[in-house]
Residue frames as a rotation matrix with the C-alpha (Angstrom) as fourth column:
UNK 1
0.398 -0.917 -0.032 -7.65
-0.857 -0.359 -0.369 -2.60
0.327 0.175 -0.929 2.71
UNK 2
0.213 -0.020 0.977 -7.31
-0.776 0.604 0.182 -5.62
-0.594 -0.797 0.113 4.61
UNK 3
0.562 0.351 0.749 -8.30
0.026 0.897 -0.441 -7.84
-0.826 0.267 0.496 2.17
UNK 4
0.769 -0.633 -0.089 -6.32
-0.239 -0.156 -0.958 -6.02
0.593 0.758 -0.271 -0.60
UNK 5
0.331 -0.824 0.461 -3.53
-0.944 -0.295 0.151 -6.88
0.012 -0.485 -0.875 1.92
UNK 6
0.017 0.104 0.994 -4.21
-0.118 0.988 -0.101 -10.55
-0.993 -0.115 0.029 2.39
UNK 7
0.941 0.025 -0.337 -4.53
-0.321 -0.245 -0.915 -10.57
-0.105 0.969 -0.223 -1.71
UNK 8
0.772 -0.630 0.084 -1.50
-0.284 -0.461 -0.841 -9.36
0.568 0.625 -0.535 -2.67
UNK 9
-0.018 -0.673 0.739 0.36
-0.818 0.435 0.377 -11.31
-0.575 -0.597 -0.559 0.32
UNK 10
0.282 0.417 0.864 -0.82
0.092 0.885 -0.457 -14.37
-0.955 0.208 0.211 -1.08
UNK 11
0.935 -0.281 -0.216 0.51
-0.241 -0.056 -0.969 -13.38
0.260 0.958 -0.120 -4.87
UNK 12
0.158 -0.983 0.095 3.94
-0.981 -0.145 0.133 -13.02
-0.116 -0.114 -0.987 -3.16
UNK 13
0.008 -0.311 0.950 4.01
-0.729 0.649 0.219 -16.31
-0.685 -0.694 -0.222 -1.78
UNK 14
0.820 0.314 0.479 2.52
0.253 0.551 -0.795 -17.74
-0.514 0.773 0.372 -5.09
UNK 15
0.838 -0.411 -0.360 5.29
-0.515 -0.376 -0.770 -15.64
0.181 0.831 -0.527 -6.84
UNK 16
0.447 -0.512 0.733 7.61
-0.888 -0.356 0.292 -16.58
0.111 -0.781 -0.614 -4.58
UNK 17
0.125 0.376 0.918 6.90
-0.480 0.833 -0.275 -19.92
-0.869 -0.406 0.285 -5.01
UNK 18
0.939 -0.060 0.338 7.05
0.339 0.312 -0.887 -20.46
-0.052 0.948 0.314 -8.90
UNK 19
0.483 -0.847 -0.223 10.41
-0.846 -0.386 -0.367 -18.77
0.225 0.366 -0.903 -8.57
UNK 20
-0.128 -0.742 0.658 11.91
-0.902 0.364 0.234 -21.59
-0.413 -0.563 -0.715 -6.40
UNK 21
0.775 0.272 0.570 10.45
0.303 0.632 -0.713 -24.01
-0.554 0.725 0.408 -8.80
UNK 22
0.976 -0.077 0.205 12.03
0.170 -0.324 -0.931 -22.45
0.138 0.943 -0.303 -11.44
UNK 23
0.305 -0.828 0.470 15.34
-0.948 -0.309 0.071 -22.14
0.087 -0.467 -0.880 -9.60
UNK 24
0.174 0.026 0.984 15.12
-0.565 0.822 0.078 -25.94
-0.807 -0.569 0.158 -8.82
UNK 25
0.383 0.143 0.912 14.87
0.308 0.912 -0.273 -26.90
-0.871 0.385 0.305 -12.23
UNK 26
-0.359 -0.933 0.001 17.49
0.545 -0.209 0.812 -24.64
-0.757 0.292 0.584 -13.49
UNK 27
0.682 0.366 0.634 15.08
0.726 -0.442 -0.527 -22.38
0.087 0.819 -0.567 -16.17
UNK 28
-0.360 -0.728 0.584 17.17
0.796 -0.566 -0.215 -20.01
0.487 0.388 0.783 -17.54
UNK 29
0.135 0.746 0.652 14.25
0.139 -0.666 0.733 -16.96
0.981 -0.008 -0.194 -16.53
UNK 30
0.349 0.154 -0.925 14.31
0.795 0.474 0.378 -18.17
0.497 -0.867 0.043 -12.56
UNK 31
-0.462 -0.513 -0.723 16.81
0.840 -0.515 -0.171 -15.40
-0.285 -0.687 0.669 -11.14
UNK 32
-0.888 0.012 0.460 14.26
0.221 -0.866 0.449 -12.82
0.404 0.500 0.766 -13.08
UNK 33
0.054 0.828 -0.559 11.18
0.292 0.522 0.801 -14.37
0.955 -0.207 -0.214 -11.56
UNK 34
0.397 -0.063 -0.916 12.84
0.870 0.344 0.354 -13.68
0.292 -0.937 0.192 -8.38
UNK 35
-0.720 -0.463 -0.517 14.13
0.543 -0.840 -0.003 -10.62
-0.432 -0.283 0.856 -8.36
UNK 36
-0.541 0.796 0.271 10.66
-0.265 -0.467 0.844 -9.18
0.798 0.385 0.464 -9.72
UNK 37
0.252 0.624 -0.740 9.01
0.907 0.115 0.405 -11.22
0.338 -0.773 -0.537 -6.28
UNK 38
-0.129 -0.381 -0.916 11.48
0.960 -0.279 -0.020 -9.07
-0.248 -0.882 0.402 -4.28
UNK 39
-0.815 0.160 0.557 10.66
0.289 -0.721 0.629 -5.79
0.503 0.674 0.541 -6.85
UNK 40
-0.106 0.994 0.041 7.18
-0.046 -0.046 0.998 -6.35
0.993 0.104 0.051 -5.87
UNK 41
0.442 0.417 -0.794 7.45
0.892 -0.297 0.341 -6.89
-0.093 -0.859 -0.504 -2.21
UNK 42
-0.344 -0.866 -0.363 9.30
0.936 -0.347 -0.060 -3.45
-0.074 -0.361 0.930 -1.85
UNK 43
-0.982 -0.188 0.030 7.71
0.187 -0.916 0.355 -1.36
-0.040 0.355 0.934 -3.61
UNK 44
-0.262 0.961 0.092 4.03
-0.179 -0.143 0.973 -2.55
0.948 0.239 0.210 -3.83
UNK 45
0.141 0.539 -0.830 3.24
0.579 0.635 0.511 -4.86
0.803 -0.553 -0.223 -0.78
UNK 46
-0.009 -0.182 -0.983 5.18
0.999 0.036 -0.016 -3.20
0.038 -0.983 0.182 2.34
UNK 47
-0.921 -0.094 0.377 4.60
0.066 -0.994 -0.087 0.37
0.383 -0.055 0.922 1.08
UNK 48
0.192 0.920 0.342 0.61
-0.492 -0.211 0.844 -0.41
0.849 -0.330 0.412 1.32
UNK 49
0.284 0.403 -0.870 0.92
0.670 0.566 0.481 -2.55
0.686 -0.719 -0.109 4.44
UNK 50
-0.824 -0.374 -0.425 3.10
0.553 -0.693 -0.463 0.49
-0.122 -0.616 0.778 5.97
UNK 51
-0.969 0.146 0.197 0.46
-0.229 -0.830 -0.509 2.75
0.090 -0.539 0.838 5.71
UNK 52
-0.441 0.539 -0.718 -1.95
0.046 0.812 0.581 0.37
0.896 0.224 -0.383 6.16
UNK 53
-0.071 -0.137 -0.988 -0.68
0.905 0.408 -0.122 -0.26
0.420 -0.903 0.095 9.95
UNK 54
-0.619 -0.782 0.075 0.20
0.758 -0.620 -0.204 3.13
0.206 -0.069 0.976 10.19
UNK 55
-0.261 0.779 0.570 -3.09
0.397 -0.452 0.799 5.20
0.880 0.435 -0.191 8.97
UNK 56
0.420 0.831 -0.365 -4.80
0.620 0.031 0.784 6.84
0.663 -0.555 -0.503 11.82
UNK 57
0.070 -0.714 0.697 -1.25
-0.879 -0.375 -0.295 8.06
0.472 -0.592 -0.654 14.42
UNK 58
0.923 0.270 -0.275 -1.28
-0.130 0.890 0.437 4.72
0.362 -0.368 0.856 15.65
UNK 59
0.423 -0.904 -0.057 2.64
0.825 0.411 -0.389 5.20
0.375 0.118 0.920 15.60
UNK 60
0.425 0.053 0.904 2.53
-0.187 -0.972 0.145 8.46
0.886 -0.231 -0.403 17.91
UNK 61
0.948 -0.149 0.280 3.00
-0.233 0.268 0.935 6.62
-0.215 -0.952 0.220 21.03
UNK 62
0.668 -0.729 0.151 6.57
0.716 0.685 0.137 5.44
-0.203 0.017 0.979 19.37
UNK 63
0.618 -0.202 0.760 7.56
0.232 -0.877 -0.421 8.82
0.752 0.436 -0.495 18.39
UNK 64
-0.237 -0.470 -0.850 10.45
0.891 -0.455 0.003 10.57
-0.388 -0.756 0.526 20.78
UNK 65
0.612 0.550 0.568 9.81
0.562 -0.808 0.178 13.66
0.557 0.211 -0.803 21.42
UNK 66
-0.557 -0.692 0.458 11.40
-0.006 -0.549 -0.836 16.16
0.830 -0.468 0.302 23.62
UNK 67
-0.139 0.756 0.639 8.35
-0.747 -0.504 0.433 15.56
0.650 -0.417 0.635 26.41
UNK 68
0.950 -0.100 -0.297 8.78
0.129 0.988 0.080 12.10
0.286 -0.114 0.951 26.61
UNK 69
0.079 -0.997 0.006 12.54
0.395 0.026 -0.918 12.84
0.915 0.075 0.396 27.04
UNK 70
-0.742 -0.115 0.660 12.65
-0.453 -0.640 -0.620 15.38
0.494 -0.760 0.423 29.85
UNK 71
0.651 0.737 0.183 9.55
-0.695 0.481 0.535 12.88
0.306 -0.475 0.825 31.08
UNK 72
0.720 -0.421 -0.552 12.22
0.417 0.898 -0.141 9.97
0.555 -0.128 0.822 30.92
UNK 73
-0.243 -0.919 0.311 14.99
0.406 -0.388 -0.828 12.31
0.881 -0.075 0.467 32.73
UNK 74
-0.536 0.027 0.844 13.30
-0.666 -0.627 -0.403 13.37
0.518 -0.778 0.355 35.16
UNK 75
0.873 0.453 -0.182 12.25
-0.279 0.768 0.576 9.71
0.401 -0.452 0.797 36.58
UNK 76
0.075 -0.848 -0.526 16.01
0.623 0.451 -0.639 8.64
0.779 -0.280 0.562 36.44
UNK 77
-0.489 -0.469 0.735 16.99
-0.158 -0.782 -0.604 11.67
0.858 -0.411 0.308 38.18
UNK 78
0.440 0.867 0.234 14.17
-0.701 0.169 0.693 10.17
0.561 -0.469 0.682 40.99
């Protein structure tokens, strides 16, 4: 997954790249070129890197809860 991450970063930047070319030298295409990069990060790249990072509960400890609350209320209240 990693590597399919590191991939598909690396298109962006390529993609990302030929737009601003193409923006620079005024092609008619350029503002499509670019708004397909930004297509593509949204919907392809940062959905897989979200559950990429995500996979396992790794993102439990950031969760509020009500335990963690009444955990944080009763210190102040200390």
């Amino acid at each position: 997954m990693k590597t399919l991450l590191k991939i598909l970063f690396i298109i962006f930047i390529l993609w990302m790249s030929v737009g601003i070319y193409l923006l620079k030298t005024q092609h008619p295409k350029a503002e499509i070129v670019m708004g397909l990069g930004v297509f593509y990060l949204s919907f392809l790249l940062m959905p897989i890197f979200i559950f990429h990072r995500y996979k396992g509960g790794k993102y439990k400890k950031y969760q509020l809860n009500d335990e963690k609350i009444k955990g944080w209320m009763k210190n102040k209240d200390s």
